[in-house]
N, CA, C and O atoms as CSV, one atom per row, in Angstrom:
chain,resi,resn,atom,element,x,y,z
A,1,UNK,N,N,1.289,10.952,-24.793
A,1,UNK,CA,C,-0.102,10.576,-24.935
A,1,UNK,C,C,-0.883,11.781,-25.446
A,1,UNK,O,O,-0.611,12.908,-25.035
A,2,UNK,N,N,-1.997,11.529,-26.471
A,2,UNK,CA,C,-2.700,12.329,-27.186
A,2,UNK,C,C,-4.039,12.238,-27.106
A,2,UNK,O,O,-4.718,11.574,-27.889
A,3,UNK,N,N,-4.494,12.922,-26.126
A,3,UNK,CA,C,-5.747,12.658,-25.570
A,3,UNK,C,C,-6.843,13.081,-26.753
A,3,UNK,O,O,-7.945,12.573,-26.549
A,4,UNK,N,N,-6.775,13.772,-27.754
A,4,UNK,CA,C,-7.593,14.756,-28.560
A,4,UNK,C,C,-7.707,12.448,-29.682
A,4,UNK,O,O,-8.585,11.589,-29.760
A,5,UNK,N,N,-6.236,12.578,-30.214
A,5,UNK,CA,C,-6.219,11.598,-31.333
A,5,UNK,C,C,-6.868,10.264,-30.352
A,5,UNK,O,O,-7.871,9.824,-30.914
A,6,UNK,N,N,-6.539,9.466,-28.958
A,6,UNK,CA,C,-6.923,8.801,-28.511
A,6,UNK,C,C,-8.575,8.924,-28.200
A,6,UNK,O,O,-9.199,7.886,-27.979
A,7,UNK,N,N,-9.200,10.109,-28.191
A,7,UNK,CA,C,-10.675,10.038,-28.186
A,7,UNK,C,C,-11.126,9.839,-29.340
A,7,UNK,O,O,-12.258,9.369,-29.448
A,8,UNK,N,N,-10.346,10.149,-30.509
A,8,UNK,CA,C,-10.837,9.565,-31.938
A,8,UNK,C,C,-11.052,8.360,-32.330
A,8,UNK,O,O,-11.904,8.079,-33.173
A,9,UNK,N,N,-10.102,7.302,-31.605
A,9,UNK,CA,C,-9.975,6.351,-31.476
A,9,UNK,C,C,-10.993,5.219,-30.887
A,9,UNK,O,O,-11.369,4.149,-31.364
A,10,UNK,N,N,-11.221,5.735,-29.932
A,10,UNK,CA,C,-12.307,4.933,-29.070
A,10,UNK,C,C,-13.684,4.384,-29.899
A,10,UNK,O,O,-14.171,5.109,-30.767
A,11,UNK,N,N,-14.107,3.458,-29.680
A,11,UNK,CA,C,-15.191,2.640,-30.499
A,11,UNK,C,C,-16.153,1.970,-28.975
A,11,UNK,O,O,-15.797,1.416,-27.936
A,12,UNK,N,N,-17.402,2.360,-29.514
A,12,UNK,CA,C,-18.489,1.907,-28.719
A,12,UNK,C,C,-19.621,1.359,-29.026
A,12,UNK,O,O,-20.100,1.490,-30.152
A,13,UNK,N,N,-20.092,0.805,-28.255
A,13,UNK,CA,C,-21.392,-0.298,-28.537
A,13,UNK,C,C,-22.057,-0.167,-27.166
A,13,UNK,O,O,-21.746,-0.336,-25.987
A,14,UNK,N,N,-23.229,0.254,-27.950
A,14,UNK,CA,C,-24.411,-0.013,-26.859
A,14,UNK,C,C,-25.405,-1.521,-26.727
A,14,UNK,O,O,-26.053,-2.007,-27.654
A,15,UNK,N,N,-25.335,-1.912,-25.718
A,15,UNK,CA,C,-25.594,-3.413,-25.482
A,15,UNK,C,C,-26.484,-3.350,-24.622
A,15,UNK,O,O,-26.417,-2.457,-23.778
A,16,UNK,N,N,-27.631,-4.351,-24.610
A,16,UNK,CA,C,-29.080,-4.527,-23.247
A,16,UNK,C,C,-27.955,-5.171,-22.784
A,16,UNK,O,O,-27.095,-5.941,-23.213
A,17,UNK,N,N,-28.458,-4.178,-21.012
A,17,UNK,CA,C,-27.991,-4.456,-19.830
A,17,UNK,C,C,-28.664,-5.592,-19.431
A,17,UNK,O,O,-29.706,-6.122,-19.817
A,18,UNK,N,N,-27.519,-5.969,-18.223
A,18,UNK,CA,C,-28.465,-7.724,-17.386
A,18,UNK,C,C,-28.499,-7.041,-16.315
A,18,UNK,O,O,-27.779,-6.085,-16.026
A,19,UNK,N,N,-29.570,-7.646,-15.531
A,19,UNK,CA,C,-29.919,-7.602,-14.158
A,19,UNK,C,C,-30.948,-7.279,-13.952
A,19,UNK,O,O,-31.740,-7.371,-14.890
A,20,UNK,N,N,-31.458,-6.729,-12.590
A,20,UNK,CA,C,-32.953,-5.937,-12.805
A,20,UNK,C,C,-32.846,-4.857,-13.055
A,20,UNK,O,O,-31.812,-4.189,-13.041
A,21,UNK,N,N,-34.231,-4.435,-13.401
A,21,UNK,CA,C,-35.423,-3.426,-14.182
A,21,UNK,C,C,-36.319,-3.292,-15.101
A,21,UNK,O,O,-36.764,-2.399,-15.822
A,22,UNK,N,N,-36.552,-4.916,-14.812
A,22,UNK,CA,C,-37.643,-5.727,-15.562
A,22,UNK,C,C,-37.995,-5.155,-17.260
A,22,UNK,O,O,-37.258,-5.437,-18.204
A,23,UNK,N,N,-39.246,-4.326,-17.386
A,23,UNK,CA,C,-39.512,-3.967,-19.216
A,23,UNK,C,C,-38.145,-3.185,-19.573
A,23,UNK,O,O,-37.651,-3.269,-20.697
A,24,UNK,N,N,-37.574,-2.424,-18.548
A,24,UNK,CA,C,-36.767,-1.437,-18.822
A,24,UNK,C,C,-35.327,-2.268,-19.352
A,24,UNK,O,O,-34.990,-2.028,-20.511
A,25,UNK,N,N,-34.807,-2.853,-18.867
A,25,UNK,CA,C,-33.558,-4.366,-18.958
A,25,UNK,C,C,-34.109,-4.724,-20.453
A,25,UNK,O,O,-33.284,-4.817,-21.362
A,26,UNK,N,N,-35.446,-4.918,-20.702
A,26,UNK,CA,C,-35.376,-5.968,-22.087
A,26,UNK,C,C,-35.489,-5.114,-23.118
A,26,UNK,O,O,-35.009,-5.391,-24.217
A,27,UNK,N,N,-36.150,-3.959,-22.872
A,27,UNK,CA,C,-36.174,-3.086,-24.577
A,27,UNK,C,C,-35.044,-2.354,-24.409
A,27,UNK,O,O,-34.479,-2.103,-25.474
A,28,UNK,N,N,-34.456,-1.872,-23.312
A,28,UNK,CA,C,-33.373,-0.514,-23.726
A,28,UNK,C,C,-31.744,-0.972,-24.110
A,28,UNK,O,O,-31.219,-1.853,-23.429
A,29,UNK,N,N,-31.103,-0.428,-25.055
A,29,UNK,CA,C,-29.628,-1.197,-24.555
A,29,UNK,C,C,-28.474,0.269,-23.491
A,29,UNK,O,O,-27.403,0.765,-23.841
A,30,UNK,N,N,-28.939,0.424,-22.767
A,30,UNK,CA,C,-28.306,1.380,-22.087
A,30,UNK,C,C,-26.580,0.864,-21.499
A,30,UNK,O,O,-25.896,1.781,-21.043
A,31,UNK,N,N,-25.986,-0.476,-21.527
A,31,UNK,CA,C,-24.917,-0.674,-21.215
A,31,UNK,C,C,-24.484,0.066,-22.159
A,31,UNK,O,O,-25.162,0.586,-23.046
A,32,UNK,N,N,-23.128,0.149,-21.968
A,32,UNK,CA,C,-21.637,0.918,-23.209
A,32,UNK,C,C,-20.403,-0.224,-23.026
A,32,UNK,O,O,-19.942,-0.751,-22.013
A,33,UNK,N,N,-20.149,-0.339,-24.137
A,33,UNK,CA,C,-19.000,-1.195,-24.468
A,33,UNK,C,C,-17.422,-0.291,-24.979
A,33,UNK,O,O,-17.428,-0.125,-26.199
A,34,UNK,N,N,-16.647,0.060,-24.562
A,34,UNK,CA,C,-15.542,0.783,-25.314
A,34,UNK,C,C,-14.381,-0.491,-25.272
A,34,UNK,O,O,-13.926,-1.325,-24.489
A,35,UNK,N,N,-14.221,0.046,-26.904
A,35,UNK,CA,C,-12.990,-0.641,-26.976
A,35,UNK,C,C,-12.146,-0.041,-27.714
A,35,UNK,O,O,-12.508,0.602,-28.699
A,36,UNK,N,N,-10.873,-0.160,-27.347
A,36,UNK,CA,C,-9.894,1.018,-27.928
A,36,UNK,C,C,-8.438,-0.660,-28.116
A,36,UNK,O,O,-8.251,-1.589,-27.330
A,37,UNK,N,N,-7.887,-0.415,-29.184
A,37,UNK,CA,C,-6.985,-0.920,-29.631
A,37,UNK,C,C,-5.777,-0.296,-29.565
A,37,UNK,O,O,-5.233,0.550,-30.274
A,38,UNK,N,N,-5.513,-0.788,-28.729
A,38,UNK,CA,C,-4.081,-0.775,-28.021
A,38,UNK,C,C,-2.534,-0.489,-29.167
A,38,UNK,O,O,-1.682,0.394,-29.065
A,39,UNK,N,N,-2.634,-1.518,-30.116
A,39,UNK,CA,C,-1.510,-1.658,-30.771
A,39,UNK,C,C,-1.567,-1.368,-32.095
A,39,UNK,O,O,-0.754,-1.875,-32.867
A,40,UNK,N,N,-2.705,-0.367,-32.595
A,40,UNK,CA,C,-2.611,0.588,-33.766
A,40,UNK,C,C,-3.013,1.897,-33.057
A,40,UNK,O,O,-3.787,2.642,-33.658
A,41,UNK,N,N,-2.744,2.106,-32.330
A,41,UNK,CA,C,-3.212,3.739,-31.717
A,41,UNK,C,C,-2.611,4.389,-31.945
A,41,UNK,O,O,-1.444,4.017,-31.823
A,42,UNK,N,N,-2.834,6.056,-32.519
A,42,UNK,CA,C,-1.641,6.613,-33.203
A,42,UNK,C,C,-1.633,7.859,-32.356
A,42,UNK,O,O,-1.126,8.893,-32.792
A,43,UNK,N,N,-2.275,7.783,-30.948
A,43,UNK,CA,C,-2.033,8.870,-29.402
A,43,UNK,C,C,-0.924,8.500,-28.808
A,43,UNK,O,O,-0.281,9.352,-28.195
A,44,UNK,N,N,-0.415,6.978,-28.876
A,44,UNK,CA,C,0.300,6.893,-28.181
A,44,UNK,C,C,1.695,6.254,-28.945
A,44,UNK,O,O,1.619,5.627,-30.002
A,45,UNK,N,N,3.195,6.566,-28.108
A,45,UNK,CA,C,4.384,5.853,-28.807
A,45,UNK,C,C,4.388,4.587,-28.170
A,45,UNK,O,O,3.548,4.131,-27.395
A,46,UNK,N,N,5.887,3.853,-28.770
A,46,UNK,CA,C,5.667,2.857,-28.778
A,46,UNK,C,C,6.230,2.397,-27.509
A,46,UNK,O,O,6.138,1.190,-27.284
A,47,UNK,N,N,6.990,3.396,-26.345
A,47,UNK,CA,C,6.955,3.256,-24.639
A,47,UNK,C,C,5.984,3.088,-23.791
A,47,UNK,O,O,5.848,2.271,-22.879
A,48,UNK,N,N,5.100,4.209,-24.292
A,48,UNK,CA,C,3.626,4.568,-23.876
A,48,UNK,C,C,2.815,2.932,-23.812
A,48,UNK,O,O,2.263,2.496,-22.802
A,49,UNK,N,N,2.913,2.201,-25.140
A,49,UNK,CA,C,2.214,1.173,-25.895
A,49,UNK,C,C,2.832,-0.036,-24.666
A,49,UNK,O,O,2.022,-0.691,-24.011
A,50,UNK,N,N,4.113,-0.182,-24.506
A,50,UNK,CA,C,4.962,-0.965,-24.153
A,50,UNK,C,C,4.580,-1.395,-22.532
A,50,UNK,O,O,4.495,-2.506,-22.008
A,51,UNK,N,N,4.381,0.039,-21.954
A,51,UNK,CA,C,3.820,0.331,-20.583
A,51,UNK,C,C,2.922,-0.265,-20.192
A,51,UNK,O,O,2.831,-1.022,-19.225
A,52,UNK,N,N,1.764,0.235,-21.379
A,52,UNK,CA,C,0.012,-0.259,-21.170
A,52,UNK,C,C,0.141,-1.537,-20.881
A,52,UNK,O,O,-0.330,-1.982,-19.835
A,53,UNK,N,N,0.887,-2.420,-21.885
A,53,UNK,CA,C,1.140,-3.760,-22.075
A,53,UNK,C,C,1.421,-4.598,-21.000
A,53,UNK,O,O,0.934,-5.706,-20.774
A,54,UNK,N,N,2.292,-3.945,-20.320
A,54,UNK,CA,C,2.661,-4.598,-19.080
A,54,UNK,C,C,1.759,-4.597,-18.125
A,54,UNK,O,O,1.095,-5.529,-17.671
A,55,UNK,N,N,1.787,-3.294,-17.808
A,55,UNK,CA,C,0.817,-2.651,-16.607
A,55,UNK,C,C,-0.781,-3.509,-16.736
A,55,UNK,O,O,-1.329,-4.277,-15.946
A,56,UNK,N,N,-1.176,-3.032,-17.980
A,56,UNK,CA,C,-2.641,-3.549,-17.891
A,56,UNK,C,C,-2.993,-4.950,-19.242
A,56,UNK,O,O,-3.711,-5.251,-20.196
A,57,UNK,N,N,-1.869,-5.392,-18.390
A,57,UNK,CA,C,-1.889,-7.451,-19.507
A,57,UNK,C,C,-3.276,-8.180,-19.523
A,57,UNK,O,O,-3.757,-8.815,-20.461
A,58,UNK,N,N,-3.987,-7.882,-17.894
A,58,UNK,CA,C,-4.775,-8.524,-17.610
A,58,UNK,C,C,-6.596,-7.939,-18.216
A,58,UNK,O,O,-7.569,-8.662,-18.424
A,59,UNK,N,N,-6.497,-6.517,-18.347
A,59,UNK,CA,C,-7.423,-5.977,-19.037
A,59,UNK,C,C,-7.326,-6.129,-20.798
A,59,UNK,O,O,-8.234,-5.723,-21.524
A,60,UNK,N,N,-6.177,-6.724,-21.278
A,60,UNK,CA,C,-5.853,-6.402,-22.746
A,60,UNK,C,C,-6.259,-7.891,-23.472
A,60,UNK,O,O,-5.641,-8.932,-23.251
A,61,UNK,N,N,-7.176,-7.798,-24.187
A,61,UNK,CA,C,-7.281,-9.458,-24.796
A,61,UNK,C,C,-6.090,-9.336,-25.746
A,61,UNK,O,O,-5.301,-8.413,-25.947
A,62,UNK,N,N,-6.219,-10.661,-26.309
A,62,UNK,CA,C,-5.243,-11.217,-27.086
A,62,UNK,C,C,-4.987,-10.676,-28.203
A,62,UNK,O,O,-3.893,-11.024,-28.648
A,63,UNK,N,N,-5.819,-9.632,-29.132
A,63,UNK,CA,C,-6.496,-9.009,-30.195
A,63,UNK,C,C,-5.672,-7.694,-30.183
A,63,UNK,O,O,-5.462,-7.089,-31.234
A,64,UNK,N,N,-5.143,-7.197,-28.824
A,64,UNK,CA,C,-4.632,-5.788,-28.519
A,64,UNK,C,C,-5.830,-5.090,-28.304
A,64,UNK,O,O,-5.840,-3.859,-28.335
A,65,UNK,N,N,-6.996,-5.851,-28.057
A,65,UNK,CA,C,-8.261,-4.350,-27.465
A,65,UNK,C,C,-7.977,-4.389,-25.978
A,65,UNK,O,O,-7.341,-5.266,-25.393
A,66,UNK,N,N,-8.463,-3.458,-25.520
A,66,UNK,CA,C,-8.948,-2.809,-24.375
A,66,UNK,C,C,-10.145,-2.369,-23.829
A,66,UNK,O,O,-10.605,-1.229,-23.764
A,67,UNK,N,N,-10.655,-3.603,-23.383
A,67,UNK,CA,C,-12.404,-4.029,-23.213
A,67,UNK,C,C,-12.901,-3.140,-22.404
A,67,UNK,O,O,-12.239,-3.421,-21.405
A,68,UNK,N,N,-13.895,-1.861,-21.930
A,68,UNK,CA,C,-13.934,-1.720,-20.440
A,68,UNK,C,C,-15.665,-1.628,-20.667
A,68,UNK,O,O,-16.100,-1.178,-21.727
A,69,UNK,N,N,-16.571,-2.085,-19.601
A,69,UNK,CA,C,-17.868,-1.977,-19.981
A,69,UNK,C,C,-18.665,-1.347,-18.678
A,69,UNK,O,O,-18.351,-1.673,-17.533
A,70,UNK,N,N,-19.729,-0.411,-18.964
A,70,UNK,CA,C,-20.523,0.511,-17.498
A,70,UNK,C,C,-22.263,-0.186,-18.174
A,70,UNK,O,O,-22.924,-0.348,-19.200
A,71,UNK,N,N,-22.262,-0.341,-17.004
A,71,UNK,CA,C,-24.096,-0.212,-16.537
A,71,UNK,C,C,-24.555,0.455,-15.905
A,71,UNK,O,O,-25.777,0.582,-15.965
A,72,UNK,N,N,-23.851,1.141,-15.067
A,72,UNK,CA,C,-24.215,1.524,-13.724
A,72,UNK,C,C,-25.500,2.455,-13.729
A,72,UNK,O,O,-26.165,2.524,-12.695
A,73,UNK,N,N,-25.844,3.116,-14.764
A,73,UNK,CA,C,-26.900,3.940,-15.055
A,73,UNK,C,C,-27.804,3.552,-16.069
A,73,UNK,O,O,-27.486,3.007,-17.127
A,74,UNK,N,N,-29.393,3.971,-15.561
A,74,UNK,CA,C,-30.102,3.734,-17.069
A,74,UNK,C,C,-29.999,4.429,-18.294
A,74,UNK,O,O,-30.393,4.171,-19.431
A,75,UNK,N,N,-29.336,5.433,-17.763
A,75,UNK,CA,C,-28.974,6.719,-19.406
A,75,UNK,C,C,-28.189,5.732,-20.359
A,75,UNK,O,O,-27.784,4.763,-19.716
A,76,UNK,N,N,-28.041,5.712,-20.951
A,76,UNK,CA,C,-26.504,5.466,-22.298
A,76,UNK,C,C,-25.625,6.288,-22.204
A,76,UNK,O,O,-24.405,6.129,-22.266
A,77,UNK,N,N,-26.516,7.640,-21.975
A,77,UNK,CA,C,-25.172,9.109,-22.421
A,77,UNK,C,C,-24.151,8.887,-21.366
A,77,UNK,O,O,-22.934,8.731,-21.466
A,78,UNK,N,N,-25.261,8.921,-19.903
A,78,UNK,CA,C,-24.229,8.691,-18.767
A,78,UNK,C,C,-23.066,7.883,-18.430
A,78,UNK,O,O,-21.931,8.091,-18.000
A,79,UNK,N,N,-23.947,6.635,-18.874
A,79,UNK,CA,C,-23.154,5.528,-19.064
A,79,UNK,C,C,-21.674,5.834,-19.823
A,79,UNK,O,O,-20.689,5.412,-19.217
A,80,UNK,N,N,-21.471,6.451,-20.944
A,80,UNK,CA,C,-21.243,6.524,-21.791
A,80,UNK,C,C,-19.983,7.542,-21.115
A,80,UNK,O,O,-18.818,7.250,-21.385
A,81,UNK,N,N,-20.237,8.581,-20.350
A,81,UNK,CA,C,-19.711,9.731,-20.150
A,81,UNK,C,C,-18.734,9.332,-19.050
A,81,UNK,O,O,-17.728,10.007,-18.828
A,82,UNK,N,N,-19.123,7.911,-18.161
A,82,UNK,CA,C,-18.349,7.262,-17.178
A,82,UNK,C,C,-17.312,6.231,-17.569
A,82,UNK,O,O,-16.214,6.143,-17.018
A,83,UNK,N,N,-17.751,5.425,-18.598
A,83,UNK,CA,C,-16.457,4.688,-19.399
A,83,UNK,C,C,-15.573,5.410,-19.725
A,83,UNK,O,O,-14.409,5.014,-19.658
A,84,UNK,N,N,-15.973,7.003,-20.287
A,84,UNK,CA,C,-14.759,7.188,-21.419
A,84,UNK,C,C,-13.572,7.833,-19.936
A,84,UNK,O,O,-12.352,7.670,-19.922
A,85,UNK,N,N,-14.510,8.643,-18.691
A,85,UNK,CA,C,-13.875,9.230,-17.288
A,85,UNK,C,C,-12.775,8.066,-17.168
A,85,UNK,O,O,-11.585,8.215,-17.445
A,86,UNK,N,N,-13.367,6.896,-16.714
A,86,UNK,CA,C,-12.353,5.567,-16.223
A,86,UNK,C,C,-11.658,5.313,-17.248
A,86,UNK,O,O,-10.658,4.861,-16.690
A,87,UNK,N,N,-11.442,5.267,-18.318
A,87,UNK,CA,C,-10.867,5.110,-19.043
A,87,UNK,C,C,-9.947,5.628,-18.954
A,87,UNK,O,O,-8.918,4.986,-18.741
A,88,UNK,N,N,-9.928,6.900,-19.070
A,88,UNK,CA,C,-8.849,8.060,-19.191
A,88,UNK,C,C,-7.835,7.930,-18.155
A,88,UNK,O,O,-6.631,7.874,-18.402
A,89,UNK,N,N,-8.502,7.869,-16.627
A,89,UNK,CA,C,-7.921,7.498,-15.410
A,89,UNK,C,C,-7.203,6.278,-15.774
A,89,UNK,O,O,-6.035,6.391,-16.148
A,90,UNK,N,N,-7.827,4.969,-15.706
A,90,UNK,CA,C,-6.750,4.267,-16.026
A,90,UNK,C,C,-5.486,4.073,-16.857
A,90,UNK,O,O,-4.431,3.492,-16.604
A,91,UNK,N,N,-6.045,4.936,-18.242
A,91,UNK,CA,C,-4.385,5.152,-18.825
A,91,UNK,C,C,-3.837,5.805,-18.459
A,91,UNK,O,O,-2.670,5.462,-18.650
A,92,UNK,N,N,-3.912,7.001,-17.791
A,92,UNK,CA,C,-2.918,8.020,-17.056
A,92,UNK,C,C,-2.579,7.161,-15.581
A,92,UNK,O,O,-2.079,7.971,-14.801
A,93,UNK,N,N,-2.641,6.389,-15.225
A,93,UNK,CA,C,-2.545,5.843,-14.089
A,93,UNK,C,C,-1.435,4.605,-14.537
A,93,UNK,O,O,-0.265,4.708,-14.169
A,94,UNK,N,N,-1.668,3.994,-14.962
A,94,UNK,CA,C,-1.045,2.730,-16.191
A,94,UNK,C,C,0.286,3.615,-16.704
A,94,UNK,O,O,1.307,2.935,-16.806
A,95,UNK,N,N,0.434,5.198,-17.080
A,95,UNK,CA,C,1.698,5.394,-17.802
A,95,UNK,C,C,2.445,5.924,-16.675
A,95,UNK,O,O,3.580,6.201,-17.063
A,96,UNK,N,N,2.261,6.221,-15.255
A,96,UNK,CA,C,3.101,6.648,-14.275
A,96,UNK,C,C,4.263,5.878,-14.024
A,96,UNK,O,O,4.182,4.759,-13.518
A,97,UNK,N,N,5.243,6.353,-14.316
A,97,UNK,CA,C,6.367,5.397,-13.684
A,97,UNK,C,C,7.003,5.646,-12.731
A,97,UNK,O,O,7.609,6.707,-12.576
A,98,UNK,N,N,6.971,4.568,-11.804
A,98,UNK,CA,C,7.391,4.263,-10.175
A,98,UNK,C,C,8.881,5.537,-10.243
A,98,UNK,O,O,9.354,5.960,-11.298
A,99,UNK,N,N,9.256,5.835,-9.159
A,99,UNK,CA,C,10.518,6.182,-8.581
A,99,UNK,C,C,11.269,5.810,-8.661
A,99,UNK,O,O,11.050,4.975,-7.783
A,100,UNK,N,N,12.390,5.538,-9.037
A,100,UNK,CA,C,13.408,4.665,-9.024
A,100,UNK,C,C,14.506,4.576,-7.727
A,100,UNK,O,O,15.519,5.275,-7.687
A,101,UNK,N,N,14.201,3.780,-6.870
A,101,UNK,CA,C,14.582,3.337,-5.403
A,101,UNK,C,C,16.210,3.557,-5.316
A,101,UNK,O,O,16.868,2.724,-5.939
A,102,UNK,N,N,17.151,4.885,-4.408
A,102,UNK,CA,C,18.430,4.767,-4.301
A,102,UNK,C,C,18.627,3.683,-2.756
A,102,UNK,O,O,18.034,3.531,-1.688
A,103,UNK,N,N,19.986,3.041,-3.547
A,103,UNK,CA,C,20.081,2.138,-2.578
A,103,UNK,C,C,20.914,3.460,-1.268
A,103,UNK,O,O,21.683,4.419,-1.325
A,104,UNK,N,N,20.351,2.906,-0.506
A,104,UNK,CA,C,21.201,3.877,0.750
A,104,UNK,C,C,21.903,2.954,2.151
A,104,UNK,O,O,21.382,1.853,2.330
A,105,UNK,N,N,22.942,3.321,3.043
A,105,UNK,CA,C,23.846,2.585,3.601
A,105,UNK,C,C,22.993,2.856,5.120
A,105,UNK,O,O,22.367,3.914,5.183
A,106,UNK,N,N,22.965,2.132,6.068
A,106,UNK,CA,C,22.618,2.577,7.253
A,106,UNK,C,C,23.745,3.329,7.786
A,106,UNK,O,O,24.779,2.841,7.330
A,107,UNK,N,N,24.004,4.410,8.637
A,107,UNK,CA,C,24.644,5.514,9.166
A,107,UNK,C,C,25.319,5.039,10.140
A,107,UNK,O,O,24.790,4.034,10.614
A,108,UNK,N,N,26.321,5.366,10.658
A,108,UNK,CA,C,27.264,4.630,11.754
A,108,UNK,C,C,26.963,4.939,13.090
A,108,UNK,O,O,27.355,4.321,14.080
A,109,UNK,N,N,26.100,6.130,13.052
A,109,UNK,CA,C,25.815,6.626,14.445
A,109,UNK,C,C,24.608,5.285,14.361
A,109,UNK,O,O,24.612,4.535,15.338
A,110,UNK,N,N,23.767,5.029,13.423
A,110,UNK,CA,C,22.620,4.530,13.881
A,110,UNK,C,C,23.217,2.728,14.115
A,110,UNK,O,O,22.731,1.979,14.962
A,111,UNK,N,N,24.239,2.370,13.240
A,111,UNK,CA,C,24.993,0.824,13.728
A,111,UNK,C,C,24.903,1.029,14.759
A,111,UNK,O,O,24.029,0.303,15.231
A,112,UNK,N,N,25.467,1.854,15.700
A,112,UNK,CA,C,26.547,1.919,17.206
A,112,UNK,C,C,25.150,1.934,17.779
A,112,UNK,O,O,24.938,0.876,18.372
A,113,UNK,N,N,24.298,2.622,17.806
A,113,UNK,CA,C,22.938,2.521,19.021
A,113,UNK,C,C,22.638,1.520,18.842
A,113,UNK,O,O,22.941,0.778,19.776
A,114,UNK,N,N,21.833,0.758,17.539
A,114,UNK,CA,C,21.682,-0.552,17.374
A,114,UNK,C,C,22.483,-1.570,18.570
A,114,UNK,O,O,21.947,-2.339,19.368
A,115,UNK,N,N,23.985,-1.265,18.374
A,115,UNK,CA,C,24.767,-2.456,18.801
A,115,UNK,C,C,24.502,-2.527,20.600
A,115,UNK,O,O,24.223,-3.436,21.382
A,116,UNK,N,N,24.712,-1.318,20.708
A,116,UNK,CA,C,24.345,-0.588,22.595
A,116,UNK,C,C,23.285,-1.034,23.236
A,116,UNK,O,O,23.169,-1.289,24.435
A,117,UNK,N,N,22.316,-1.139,22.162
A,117,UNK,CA,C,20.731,-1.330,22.303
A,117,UNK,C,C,20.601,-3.126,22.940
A,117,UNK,O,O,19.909,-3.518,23.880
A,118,UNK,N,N,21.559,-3.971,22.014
A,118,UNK,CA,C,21.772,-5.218,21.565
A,118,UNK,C,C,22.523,-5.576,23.333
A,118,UNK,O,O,22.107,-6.306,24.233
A,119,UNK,N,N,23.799,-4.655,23.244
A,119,UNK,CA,C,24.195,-4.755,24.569
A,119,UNK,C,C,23.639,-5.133,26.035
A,119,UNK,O,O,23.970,-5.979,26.866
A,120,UNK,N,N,22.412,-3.895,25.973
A,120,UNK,CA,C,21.730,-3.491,27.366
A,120,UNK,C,C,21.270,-4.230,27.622
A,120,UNK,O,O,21.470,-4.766,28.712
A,121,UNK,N,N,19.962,-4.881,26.312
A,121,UNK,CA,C,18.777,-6.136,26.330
A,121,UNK,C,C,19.841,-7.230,26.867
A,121,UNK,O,O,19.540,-7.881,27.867
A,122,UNK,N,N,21.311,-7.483,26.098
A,122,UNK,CA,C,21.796,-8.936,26.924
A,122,UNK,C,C,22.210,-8.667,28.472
A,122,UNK,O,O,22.422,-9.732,29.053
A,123,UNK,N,N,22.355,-7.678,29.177
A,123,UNK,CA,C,22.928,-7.225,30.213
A,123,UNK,C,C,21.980,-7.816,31.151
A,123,UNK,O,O,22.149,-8.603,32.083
A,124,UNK,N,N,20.856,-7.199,30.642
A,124,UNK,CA,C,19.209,-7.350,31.256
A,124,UNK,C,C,18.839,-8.720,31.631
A,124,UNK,O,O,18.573,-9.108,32.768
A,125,UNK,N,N,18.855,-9.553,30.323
A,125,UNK,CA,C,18.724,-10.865,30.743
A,125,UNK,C,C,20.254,-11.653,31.654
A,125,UNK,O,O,20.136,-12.624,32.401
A,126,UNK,N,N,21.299,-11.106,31.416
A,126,UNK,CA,C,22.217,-11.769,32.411
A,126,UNK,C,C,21.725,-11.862,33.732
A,126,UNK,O,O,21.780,-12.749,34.585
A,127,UNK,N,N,21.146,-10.535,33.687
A,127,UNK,CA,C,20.922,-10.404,35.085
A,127,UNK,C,C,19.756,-11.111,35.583
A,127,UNK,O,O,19.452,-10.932,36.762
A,128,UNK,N,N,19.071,-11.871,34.879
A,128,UNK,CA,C,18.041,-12.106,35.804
A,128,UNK,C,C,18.399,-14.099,35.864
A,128,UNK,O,O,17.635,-14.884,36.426
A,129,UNK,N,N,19.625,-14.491,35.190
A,129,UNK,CA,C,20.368,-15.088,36.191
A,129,UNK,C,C,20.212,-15.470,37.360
A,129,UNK,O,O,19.803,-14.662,38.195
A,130,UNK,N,N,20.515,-16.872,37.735
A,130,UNK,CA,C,20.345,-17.551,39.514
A,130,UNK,C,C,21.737,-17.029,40.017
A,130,UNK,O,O,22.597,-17.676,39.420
A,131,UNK,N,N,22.229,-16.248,40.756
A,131,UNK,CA,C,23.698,-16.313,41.263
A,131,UNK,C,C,24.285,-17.551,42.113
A,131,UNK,O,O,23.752,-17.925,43.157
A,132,UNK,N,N,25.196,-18.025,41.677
A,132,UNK,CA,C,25.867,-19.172,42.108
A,132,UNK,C,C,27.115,-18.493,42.971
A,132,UNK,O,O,28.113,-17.793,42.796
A,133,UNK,N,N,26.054,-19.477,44.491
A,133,UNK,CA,C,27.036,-18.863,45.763
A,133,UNK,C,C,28.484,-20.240,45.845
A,133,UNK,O,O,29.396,-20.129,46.665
């Protein structure tokens, strides 16, 4: 991953925010729109590409973009300065790959307590048994 060529990449749109802040909501467009295209990106190979794909299917429209949108502030810049943060996080988060799980055997000392264990508990309940005189 090529963080320098992938910031080249990125495309934004500033859009009027919804919700409140009444005059401020209707003249300003302080939302940010980034969208970065997934499947001509030339930051990333085609594992990297393969990954995103999987990992983040549900963020990726059909197009190969990668929609992500902030309001959270009335700035733009800010706005602006928090998409590209999450952004970043989520693709470095998206290319981690899991551990790969060794299968391992349970230990013979730990069978035999198990089985002892199994023993005692039935001993226990024998015993609480009616004795037949």
């Amino acid at each position: 991953m090529n963080i320098e060529i992938i910031s080249s990449e990125l495309n934004f749109k500033a859009v009027r925010s919804s919700g409140a802040g009444g005059q401020n909501v209707n003249k300003v467009s302080s939302k940010i729109v980034l969208i970065f295209d997934v499947a001509t990106s030339q930051g990333l190979n085609e594992n990297e590409k393969l990954l995103l794909h999987t990992k983040l299917k549900t963020k990726i429209s059909q197009e190969n973009l990668l929609i992500l949108t902030c309001d959270e502030d009335r700035s733009q810049f800010k706005n602006k300065k928090i998409i590209i943060k999450r952004f970043f996080e989520m693709i470095e988060n998206a290319l981690v790959l899991p551990k790969v799980r060794k299968a391992t055997k349970i230990s013979k000392g730990a069978n035999e307590k198990r089985i002892q264990e199994k023993k005692k508990a039935g001993e226990i309940k024998a015993g609480r048994k009616k004795l037949d005189f």
